[in-house]
C-alpha positions in Angstrom: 187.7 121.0 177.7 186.5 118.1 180.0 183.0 117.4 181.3 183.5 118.8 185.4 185.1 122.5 182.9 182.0 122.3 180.7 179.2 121.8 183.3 180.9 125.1 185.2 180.9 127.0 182.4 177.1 125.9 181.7 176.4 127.1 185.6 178.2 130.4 185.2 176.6 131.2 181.7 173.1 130.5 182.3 172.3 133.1 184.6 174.0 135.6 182.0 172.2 134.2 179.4 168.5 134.5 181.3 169.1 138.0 181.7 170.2 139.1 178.4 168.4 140.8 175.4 168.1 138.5 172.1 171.1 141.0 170.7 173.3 139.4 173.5 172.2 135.9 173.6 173.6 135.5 170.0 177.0 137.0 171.0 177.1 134.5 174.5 175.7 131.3 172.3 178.7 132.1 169.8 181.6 132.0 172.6 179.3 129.4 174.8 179.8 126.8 171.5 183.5 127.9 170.6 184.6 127.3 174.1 183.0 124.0 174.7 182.8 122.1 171.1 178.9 121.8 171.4 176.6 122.5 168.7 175.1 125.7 167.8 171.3 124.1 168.5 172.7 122.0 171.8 174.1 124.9 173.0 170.2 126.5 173.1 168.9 123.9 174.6 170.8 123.5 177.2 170.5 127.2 178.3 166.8 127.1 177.9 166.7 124.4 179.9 169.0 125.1 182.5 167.0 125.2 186.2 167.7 128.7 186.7 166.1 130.1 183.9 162.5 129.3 185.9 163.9 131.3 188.6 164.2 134.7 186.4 160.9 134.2 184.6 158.3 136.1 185.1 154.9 135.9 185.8 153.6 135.7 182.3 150.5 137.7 180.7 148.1 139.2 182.1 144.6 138.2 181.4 142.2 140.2 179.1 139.0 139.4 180.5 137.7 139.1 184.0 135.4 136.9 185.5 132.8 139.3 184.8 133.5 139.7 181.5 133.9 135.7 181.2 129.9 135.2 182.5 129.0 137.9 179.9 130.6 136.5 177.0 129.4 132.9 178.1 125.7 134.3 177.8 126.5 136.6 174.4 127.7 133.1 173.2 125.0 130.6 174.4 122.3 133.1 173.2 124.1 133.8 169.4 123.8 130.0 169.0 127.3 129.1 170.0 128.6 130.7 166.8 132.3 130.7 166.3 135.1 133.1 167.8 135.4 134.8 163.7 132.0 135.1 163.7 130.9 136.4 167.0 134.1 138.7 167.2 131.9 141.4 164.8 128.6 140.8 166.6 129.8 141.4 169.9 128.9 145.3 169.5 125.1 144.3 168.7 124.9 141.6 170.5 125.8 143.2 173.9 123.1 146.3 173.6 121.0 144.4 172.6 121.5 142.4 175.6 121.4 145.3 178.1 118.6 146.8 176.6 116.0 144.3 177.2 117.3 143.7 180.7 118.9 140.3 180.1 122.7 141.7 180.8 124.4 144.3 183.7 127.7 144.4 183.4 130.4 147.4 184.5 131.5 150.0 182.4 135.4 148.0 182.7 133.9 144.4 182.0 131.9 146.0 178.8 135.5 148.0 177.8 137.2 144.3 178.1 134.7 141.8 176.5 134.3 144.2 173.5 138.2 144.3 173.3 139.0 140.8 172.6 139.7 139.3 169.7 138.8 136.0 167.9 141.7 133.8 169.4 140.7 135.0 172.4 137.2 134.5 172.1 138.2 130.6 171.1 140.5 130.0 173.9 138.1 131.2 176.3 135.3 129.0 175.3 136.7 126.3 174.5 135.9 124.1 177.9 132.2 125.3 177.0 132.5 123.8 173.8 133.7 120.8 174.7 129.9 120.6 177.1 128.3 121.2 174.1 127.0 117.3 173.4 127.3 116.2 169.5 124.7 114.4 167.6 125.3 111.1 165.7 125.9 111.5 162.3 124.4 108.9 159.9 126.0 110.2 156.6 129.4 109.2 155.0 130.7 109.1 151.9 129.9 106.8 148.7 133.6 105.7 148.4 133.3 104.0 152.1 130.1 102.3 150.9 131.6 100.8 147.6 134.4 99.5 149.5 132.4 97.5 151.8 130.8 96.1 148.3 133.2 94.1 146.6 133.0 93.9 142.8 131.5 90.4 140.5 132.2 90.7 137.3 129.7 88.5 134.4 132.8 85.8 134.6 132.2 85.1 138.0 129.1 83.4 138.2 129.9 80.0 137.5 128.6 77.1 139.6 126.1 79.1 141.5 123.2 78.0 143.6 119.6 79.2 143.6 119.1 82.3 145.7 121.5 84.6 144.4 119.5 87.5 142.3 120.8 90.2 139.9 118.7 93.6 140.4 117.9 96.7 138.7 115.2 99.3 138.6 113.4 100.5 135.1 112.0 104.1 135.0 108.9 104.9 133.2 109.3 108.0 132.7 109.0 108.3 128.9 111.3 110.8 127.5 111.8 113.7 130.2 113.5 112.3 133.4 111.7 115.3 135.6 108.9 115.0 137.9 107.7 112.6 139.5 107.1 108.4 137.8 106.7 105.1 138.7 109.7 102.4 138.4 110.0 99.1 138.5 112.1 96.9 140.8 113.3 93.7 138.3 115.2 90.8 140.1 116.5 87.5 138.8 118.2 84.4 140.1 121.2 83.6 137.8 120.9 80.2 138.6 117.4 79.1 137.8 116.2 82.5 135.7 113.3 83.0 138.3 112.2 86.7 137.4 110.7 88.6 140.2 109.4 92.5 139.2 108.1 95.0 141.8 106.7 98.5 141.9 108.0 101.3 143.8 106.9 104.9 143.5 110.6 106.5 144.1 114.1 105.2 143.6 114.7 105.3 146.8 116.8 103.3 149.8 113.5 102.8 152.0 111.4 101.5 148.8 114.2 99.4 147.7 114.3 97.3 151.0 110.5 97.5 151.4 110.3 95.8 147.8 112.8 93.3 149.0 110.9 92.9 152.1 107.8 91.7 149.8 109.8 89.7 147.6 111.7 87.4 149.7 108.4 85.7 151.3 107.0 85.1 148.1 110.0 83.1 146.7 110.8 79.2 145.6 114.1 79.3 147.6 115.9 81.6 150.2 117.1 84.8 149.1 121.1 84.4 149.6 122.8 87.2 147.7 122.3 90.0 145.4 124.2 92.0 143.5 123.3 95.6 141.6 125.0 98.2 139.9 126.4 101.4 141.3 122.9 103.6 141.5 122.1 105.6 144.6 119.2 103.5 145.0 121.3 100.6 145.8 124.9 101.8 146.7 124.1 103.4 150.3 124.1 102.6 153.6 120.9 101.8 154.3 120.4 99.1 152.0 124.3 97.9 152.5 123.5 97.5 156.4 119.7 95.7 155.3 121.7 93.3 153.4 124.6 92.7 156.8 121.8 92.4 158.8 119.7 89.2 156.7 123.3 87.6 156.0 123.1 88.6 152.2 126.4 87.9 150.2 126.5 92.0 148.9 128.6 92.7 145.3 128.3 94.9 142.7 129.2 95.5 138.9 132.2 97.8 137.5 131.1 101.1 136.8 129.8 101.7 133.3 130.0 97.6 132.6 127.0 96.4 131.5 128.1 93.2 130.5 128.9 92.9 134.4 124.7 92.5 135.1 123.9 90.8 131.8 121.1 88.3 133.0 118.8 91.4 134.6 119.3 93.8 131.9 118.3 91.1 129.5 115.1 90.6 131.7 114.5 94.1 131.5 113.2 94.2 127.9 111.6 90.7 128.5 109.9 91.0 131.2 109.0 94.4 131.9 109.8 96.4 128.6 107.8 93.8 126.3 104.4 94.1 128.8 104.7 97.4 130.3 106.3 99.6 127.3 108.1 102.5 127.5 105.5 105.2 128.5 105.1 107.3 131.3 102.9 106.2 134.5 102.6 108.3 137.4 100.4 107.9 140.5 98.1 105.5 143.0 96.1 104.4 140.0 98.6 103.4 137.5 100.6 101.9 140.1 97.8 99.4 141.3 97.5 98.3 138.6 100.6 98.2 137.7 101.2 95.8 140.9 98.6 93.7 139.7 100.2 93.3 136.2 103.7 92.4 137.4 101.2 89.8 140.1 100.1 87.7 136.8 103.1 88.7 135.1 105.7 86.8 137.6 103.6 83.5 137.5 103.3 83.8 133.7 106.6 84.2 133.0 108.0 81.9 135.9 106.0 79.4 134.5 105.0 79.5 131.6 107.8 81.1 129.9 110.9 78.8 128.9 114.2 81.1 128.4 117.9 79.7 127.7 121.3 80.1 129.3 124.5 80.7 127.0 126.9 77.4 127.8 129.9 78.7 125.5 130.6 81.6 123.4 133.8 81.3 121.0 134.9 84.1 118.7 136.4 83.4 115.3 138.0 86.4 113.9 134.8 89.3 113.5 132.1 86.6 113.8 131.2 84.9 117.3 129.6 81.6 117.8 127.3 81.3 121.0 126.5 77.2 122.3 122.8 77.2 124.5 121.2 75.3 127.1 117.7 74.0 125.8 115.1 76.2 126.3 113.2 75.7 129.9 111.3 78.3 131.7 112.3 79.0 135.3 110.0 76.5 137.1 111.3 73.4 135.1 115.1 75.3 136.7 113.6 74.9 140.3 112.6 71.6 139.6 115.7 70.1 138.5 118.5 71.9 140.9 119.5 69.9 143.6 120.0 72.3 146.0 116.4 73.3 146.3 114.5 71.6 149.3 112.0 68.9 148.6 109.5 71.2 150.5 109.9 74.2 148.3 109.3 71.9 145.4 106.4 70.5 146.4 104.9 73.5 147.1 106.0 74.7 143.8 104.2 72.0 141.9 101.0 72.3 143.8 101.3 76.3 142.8 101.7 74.8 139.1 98.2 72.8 139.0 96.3 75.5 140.1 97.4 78.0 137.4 95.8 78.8 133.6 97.9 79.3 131.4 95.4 81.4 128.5 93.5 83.0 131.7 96.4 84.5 132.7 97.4 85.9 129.5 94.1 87.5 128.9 94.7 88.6 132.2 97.5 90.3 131.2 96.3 91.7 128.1 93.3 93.4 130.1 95.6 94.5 132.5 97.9 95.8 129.2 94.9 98.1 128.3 94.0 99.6 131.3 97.7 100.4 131.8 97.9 102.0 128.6 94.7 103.7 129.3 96.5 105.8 132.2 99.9 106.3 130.3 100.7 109.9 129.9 101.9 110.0 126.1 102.0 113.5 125.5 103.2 115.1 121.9 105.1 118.0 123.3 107.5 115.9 125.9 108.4 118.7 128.1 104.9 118.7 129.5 105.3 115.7 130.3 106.5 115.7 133.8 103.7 118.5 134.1 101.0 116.7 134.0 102.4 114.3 136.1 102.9 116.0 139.1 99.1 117.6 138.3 97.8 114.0 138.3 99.6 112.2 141.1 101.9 115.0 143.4 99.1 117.4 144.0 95.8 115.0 143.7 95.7 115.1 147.8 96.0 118.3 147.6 92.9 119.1 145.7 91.2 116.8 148.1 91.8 118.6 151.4 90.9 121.5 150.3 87.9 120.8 149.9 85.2 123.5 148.1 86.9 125.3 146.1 86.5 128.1 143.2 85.5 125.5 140.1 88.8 125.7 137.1 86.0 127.9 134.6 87.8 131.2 135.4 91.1 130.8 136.1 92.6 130.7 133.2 91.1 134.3 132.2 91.4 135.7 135.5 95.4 134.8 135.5 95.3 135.5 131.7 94.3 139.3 133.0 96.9 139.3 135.6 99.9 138.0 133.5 99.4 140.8 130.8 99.3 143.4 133.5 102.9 142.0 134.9 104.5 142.6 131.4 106.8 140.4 129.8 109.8 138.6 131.7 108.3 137.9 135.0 108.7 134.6 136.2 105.9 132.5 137.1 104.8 129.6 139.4 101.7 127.8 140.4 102.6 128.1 144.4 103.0 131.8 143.9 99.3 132.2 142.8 96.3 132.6 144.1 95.0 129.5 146.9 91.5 130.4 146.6 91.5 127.5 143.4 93.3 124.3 143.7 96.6 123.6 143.3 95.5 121.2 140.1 93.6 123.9 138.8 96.7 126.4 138.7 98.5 123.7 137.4 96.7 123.1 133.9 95.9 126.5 133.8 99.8 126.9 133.1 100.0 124.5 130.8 97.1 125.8 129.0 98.7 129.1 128.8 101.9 128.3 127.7 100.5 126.3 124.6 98.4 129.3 123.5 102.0 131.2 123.5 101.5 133.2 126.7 103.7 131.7 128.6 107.2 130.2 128.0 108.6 127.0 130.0 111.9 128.1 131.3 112.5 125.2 134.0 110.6 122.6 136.0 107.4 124.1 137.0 108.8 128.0 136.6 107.5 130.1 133.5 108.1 132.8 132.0 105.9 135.9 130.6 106.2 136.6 126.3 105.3 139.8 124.8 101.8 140.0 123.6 101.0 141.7 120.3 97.3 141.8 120.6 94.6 140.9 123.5 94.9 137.1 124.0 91.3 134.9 124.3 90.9 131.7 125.1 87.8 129.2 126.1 88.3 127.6 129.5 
């Protein structure tokens, strides 16, 4: 058949085809493709698409919902909180009396019939130019894989060569041996190049405390701070710190995951310099971390100073024994002094630091600092309550303050004591949930007392639990 004999028989066919049921249009598309050679799907399209067909169409659906309707289910929307089409679908009912009962809707009898008619894709379609007025807030979240990868990796092979300014960081908790409640932790930083040890309190593990520690630091150094690279805690791996770090032109990296080796130098100094003065006990609140500041004060020029370390120069293994080559031993200002790509300025100032400083006066220093520390170190037997009387000595200390006068701590304990064994066993207990007329510290130890006499049983951070009671419980307050 040639091309003028197909186009005719297109013309001729389409208007069939337009008219006909689906029954019918398979028969027509069977002789349309055996007469002309086209294929089964070519054949379709071209009758689909034929210019006639818009001719016989007709005038499409109908809509559900007037105007009327549209205005109601605008203000049903707005007021619902612009809840979703599945959501509001089932609310509509409720929604709508409610509505016209306080005089906030009038609609007609049809418009009500037709707005509680529609369904969720309708509800959608209809709204959706009044969702696109809707304006959207900035989100500052995103996920910790998009924050590693602007972080590349440095492995402990790759610092070879490197100038002063580059620091390793980690943070040391002191929390003892029960990671809840609230503690104090330590900031540690050292420059690989020169050993210069920096440590810092902060009261959380947090992005803002990071940076405001860093803040601190950097004025207080030899050299220029150029670069740091940490490990892959939340602390350091997020965007606010990432984005400090852009913004002050820091060189950014950070260690394999579960690698160590990766941050040797600053987990060394962690022992050294902050697990050797400070121990491993637990130090919560404004008192222990003053004077915790003030430790880590006479504790960086001590050990800057006065404290000569060594740097491994070659390590070869020899079957199961290994043989390590050091550096002579020189503390970290005799490093300053002697790399070249310190300024002249910084080392002068350096020195005149040097001649002012006592070596024995600050190491008594640091011993009296040592004892008050310890003085304040919660070291208790049992450590589950550990965290307790931490949050009773630091959280809720303002607390007790702005209260003011208050019902003394005397009769709490056997006031709650009488309270407790009316409740039975098995009921839950917490200090927010009792009585405000004593103070929140008061509550506190009160629970603690009572779950060391056997009363009470410690079932989760701050929440107790009731025991059985064979006989009438007494206790001194």
């Amino acid at each position: 058949m040639s091309k003028e004999s197909r186009a005719e028989l297109l013309t001729v066919t389409v208007s069939t085809y337009a008219k006909a049921s689906k029954k019918e249009r398979t028969a027509i598309v069977d002789s349309f493709t055996a007469s002309t050679g086209y294929s089964r799907k070519h054949a379709i399209k071209l009758l689909q698409n034929s210019p006639k067909k818009a001719s016989v169409r007709g005038k499409g659906r109908s809509r559900k919902l007037e105007q009327e309707g549209m205005d109601a289910l605008k203000l049903v929307w707005q007021t619902s909180n612009r809840i979703c089409g599945k959501r509001l679908v089932t609310f509509l009912p409720e929604a709508v009396e409610n509505l016209e009962q306080c005089g906030h809707l009038k609609i007609s009898k049809k418009a009500r019939e037709q707005l509680l008619a529609i369904s969720a894709a309708t509800i959608d379609r209809v709204l959706k130019g009044e969702r696109e007025k809707v304006p959207r807030s900035l989100s500052h979240t995103k996920r910790a894989c998009l924050v590693k990868s602007k972080v590349p990796i440095r492995t402990f092979a790759e610092w070879n060569n490197v100038v002063p300014g580059f620091f390793e960081i980690d943070t040391v908790a002191h929390s003892s041996s029960d990671p809840n409640g609230p503690f104090l932790s330590t900031l540690n930083m050292t420059d690989i190049a020169t050993c210069w040890t920096i440590p810092v309190t902060i009261r959380r593990k947090t992005a803002l405390d990071v940076i405001s520690a860093l803040e601190k630091v950097k004025k207080n150094l030899p050299f220029p701070l150029l670069g740091l690279d940490f490990d892959n805690g939340r602390e350091f791996l997020n965007e606010d710190v990432v984005s400090w770090c852009e913004k002050q032109k820091y060189t950014c990296t950070r260690s394999r995951e579960y690698k160590k080796n990766d941050q040797c130098h600053i987990e060394q100094k962690n022992r050294t310099a902050v697990r050797n003065f400070v121990g491993r006990e637990r130090y919560s609140g404004t008192k222990s971390m003053r004077i915790l500041r003030e430790l880590y004060e006479v504790l960086a020029l001590y050990f800057n100073f006065f404290q000569p370390c060594q740097k491994l120069l070659e390590k070869k293994r020899n079957g199961a024994k290994s043989y390590k080559k050091h550096d002579k031993a020189k503390t970290p200002y005799t490093r300053v002094l002697e790399n070249s790509n310190v300024s002249q300025e910084d080392k002068a100032a350096l020195m005149a630091q040097r001649a002012e400083l006592d070596m024995l006066g600050l190491f008594n220093k640091l011993q009296e600092l040592q004892r008050k520390l310890k003085e304040l170190a919660i070291d208790v037997p049992n450590p589950v309550l550990a965290a307790v009387l931490a949050q009773r000595n630091a959280t809720y200390k303002f607390i007790t303050r702005s209260q003011g006068t208050q019902k003394p701590a005397a009769g709490v304990t056997d006031a709650l004591k009488k309270s407790f064994l009316e409740a039975g066993p098995g009921t839950v207990v917490q200090a927010k949930y009792l009585p405000e007329e004593y103070s929140r510290s008061a509550r506190d130890s009160c629970l603690v007392r009572l779950a060391k006499e056997g009363l009470l049983k410690r079932i989760s951070w701050g929440v107790y639990e009731i025991q059985a009671q064979t006989g009438e419980v007494t206790c001194a307050t």
